[in-house]
C-alpha positions, 0 to 999 in steps of 0.5 A: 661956685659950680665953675670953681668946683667943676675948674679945681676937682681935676687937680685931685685927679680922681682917676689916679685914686684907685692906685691907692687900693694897695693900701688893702693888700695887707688885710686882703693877702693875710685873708682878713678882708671878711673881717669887718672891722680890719677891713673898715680900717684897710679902706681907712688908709685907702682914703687917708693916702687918696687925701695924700696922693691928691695933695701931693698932686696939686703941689707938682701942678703948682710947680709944674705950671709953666712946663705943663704948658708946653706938653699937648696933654697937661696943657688942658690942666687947671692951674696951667690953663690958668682956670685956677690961680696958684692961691686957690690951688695952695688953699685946696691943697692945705685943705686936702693935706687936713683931711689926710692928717685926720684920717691918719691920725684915726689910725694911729701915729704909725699910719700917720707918719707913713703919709707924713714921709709920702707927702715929704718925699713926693713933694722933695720929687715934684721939686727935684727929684723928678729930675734925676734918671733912675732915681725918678722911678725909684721914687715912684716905686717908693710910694707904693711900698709906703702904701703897703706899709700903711695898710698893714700897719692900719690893720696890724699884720707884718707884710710879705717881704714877696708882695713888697718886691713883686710891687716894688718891681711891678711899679718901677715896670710901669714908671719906666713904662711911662717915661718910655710913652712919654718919649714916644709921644713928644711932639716938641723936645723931650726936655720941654715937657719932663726934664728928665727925658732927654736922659733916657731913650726908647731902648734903654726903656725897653730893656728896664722894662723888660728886667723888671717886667720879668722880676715882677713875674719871677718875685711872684710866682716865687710867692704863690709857691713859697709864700703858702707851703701849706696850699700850692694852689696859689700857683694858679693864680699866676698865669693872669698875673703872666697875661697882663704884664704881656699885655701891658707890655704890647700897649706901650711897645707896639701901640706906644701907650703907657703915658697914662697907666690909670687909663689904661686900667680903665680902658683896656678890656684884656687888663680889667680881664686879667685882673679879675680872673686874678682876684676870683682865683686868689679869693677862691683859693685864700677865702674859699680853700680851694685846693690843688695836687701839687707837690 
């Protein structure tokens, strides 16, 4: 029991989880995170799509076994190690897949039909979608929208038409970033670990990155200014926003990472910097009313 258990939880991929905390934007941009029953609600969706995303998970796993085997990296998964058996995986995955329905189901049909749609489309994109050039991003991109809608449908506020595009963009920025990384870091033929990467090559990466790195700043930068007429003081919340993408940016172009963008988060110092300078920022300013002279 304690080599099933150590051999099937990497199929949740427990590291990839805390990309699921976008489900907290709703209640944290609206100011309501010292709410304790929205915020309550917020982690309930939080946990609803990490049941969901762990699912869909397995699922690619399943279907990606014998490719997976050809890549230096995925090769070391469960089920392409052969560790866990197909059959093992599929009942882990309804099992995954129940927990997600009750959580959603806690929240309200809305929020459960936003996972049902999530757990739909990622698995339509583990089994063609991924193969399509642009659409693969798109579809990555997709997902963290959903996420967006879920939690602010979990805690009944309206989503910023700005964060929905600034996270639309920032996502296609790392998806994009990812197939870049993965192109650079193929040993074998591109077309023998992801299908979709003999349609794409480092320059076309580098300047879809760049249009979206440059979106994601633009939309923003747009929303600290538009997105609160009453307090211009968000704007200082922009410059660690300006440094991470940067820096993302150096990590994928000059030291040809990005393959893993969740390792990235945990590892990279200047990051998990930029990251926390934002948060302290936006929480002074949104929860503390720290105030600015901007006309």
């Amino acid at each position: 029991m304690p080599s099933f258990f150590t051999d099937t939880l990497p199929l949740l991929r427990l590291r990839q989880w805390p990309k699921n905390l976008v489900c907290l934007g709703g209640a944290f941009f609206a100011g309501h995170m010292l709410d304790g029953h929205i915020a309550a609600r917020a982690g309930l969706a939080v946990a609803a799509f990490c049941a969901a995303s762990s699912f869909v998970y397995i699922i690619n796993d399943i279907l990606d076994r014998d490719r997976d085997r050809n890549h230096p990296r995925k090769r070391f998964r469960p089920i392409a190690s052969g560790r866990v058996t197909v059959p093992q995986g599929l009942a882990l995955a309804v099992v995954i897949l129940g927990i997600a329905t009750a959580l959603g189901a806690c929240l309200g049909p809305g929020v459960l039909g936003i996972l049902a749609s999530y757990a739909v489309l990622n698995v339509c994109y583990s089994a063609a979608l991924k193969n399509l050039s642009l659409v693969d991003a798109t579809v990555v991109a997709a997902g963290f929208i959903l996420r967006i809608y879920a939690g602010t449908m979990a805690v009944g506020v309206a989503p910023s038409a700005w964060i929905l595009l600034c996270t639309f963009f920032l996502a296609l920025f790392l998806a994009f970033g990812k197939r870049r990384a993965e192109i650079s870091a193929a040993s074998a033929p591109v077309s023998s670990t992801r299908a979709v990467l003999h349609k794409y090559n480092v320059a076309m990466l580098d300047r879809i990155c760049n249009i979206c790195a440059t979106l994601t700043i633009a939309t923003y930068a747009i929303f600290t200014v538009l997105g609160h007429p009453n307090n211009r003081a968000f704007i200082i919340t922009t410059p660690p926003v300006v440094m991470g993408i940067f820096r993302y940016i150096l990590l994928v172009e000059r030291d040809q990472e990005g393959e893993a963008p969740d390792a990235i988060l945990f590892k990279d110092r200047a990051i998990q910097l930029a990251i926390v300078i934002w948060a302290i920022l936006y929480v002074c300013v949104l929860y503390f009313h720290l105030q600015i002279d901007v006309q």
